[in-house]
N, C-alpha and C positions, 0 to 999 in steps of 0.2 A: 599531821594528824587530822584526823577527819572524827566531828562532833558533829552529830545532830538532835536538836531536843522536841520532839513533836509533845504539846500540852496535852494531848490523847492519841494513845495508840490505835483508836477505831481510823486513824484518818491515813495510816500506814497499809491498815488492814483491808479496809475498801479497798484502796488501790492496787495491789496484789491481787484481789476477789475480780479486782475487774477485769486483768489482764493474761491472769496464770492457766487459762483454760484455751487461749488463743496462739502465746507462746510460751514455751518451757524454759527457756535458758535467755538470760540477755544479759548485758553490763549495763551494770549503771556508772556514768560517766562524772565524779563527782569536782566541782571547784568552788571558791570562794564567790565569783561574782553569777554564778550559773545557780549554784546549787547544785540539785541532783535531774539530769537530764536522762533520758532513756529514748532508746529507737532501737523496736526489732519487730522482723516479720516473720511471720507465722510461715510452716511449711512449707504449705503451698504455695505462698507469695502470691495472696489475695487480698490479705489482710497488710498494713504497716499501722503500727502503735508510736505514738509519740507524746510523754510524757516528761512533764517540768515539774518540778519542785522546786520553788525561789527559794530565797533564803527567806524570807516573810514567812513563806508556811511553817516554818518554825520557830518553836519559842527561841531557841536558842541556837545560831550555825557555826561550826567554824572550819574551815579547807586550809588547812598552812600548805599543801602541797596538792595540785592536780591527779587523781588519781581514777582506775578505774577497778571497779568491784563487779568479776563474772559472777552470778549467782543463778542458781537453780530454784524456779518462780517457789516450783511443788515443797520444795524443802522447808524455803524462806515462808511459805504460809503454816507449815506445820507449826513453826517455832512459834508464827505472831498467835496462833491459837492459844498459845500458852500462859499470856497476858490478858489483862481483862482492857476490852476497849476504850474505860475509863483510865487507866493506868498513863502515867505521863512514861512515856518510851524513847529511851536514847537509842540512835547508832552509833558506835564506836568500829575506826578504824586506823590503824597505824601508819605512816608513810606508805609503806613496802610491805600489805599488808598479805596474810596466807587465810586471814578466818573475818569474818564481821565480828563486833561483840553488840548485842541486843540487851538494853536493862529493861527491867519492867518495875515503875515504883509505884508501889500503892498507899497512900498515905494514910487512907483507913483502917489499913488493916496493918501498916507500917511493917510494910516488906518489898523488900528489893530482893526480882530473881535476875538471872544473868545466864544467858545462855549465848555461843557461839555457832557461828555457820561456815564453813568450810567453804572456800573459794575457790572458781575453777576455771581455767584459760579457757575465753569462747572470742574466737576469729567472727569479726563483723565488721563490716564496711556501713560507716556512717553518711546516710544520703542526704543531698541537700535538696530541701523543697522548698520551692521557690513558690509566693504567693501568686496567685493568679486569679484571674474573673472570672466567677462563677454565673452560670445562667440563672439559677434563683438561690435564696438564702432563707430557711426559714428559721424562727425560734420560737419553741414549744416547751411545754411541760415534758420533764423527763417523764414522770411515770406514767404519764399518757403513751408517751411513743412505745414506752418500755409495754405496757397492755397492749398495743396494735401488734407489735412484731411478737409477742408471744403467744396472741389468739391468733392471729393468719400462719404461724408456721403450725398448726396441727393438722393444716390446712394443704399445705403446699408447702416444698422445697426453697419456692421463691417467694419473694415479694417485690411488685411491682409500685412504683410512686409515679403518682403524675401530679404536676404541679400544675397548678393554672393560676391567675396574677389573685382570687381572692379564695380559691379551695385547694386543701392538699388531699389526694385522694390513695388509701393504701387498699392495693388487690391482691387478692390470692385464688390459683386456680387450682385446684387438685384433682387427685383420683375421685375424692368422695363427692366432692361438691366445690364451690366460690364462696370465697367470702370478699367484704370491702367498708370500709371505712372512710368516712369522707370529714374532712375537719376544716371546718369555716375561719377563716379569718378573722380575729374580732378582738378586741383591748379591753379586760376585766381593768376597773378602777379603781377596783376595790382589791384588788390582789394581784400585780401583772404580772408576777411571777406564772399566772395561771391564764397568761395572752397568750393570742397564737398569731406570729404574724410572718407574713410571706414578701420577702423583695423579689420583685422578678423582671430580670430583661427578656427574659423569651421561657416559654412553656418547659415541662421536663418531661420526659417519657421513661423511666429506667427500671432495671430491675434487680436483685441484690439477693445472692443469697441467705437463704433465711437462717443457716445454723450461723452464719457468722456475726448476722442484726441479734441475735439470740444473744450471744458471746458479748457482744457489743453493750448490750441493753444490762448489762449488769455492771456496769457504771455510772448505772439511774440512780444511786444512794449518792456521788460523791458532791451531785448539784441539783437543785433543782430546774431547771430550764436547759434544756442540750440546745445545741447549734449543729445546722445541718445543712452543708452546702452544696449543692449539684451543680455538675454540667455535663452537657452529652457526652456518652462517650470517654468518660472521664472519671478519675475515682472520686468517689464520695467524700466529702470531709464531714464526720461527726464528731463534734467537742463539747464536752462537758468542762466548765471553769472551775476551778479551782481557788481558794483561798491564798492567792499567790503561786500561779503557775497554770496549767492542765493539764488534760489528757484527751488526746487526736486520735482519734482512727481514721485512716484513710481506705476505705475499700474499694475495692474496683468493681465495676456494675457487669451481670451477665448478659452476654449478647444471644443472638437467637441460635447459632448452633451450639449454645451448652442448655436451652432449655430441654 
C-alpha cells in the first residue's frame, strides 16, 4: 500500500502547475526508499522533467510495495483544485492499484473530501543521466530568471544566454525589436537567497527556446533560488530544490539552422 501525507496540499499542487503544460501523461514511479520519482518528456523530445519526492517531503510516507501510478497530469490538477492549499492531503494507493485516492482534511472547517483518479497504462522508457561537467553553473533568484524569460519571449521565439566568469547576459531578437538583460554577479549579505553567482570553466554561448523557458519558469513558486547549468552544445540542466527532493528540466539548446 502506498501512503502519502504531504502537511499542505499547495506543495503537490505547485508541482503539477509546473510540469502539466510540458507533459500530459507520465508515471510516477513510487517506493519506500525513493519516495515518489517521475521522468518524462514532453513530445517533441526537447524538454526531459525529472522530479523527486523523498520521503522527508512528507509529513508522513509509507511504500510496503514498489509500484507505478500512470496518471494524466490535466486530470490530476483538476482534482488538486478541489482542495484548498492549506488542506493537509494524502495519496492513497493499493498494491495493484486501478484508481489513486486523494484526501483533502481541513481542520478548520473540519472536513474531509475524498476523491479518486483513474489510472492508465503509459509505456516509458526510464533514462539514465549520468552527472557530468558543465561549462558554467549559475545560482539565481527564481523570480528574477522567471521576469527575464517572460519579458524577452514577447520578444522573440528565442532566448539567447551568454555567460561570461562575472555577468550573465539574457538576449532576445525579434520581429519587432531586441531586447537584453544583463545580471552582475554579486553576494547580498543581507539575503543570499537574493545572490547571483556564476562558476565558470569556459564562456557560454546558447540559445533556448523561449515557449519551453516559459513552461520552465513556472516552477519559480516551488524555490526560491533555481540552479542553471550549461555546456555547449549540450542540454541545459535547470533545478529548482525542493524540501527533500526536486525538480530538473533538462532542455536541449537551439542551434543555428532551427533559428
Amino acid at each position: 500500500m502506498l501512503e502519502g501525507k504531504f502537511e499542505q496540499a499547495s506543495t503537490m499542487k505547485k508541482v503539477i502547475e509546473a510540469i502539466k503544460d510540458s507533459v500530459k501523461l507520465c508515471n510516477f514511479n513510487c517506493s519506500q526508499s525513493d519516495g515518489i520519482t517521475v521522468q518524462a518528456i514532453d513530445d517533441s523530445r526537447v524538454l526531459l522533467i525529472a522530479l523527486k519526492l523523498d520521503p522527508s517531503c512528507f509529513q508522513e510516507f509509507r511504500c510496503d510495495k514498489d509500484s507505478v501510478l500512470g496518471l494524466d497530469l490535466e486530470s490530476l490538477g483538476v482534482i488538486l483544485k478541489q482542495g484548498s492549499s492549506n488542506d493537509i492531503m494524502t495519496l492513497i494507493a493499493e498494491d495493484n492499484p486501478d484508481v489513486l485516492l486523494l484526501v483533502f482534511e481541513d481542520h478548520e472547517k473540519d472536513r474531509i473530501s475524498e476523491f479518486s483518479l483513474k489510472l492508465i497504462d503509459i509505456d516509458s522508457d526510464v533514462l539514465t543521466i549520468d552527472d557530468m561537467d558543465h561549462d558554467c553553473s549559475i545560482s539565481m533568484p527564481s523570480a528574477d530568471f522567471a521576469k527575464v524569460v517572460r519579458d524577452m519571449r514577447t520578444l522573440s521565439e528565442s532566448l539567447q544566454i551568454l555567460v561570461t566568469k562575472d555577468s550573465i547576459k539574457f538576449k532576445a531578437d525579434g520581429s519587432i525589436g531586441t531586447g537584453s538583460v544583463i545580471l552582475k554577479a554579486h553576494t547580498d549579505l543581507d539575503d543570499t537567497k537574493k545572490s547571483v553567482r556564476i562558476d565558470m570553466n569556459k564562456p557560454v554561448n546558447l540559445s533556448f527556446g523561449a515557449k519551453y523557458l516559459n513552461d520552465i519558469v513556472k516552477a519559480s513558486s516551488l524555490a526560491d533560488t533555481v540552479n542553471i547549468k550549461l555546456t555547449d552544445k549540450a542540454p541545459a540542466l535547470i533545478e529548482y530544490k525542493l524540501q527533500g527532493g526536486y525538480l530538473r528540466y533538462y532542455l536541449a539548446p537551439k542551434f543555428e539552422d532551427e533559428e
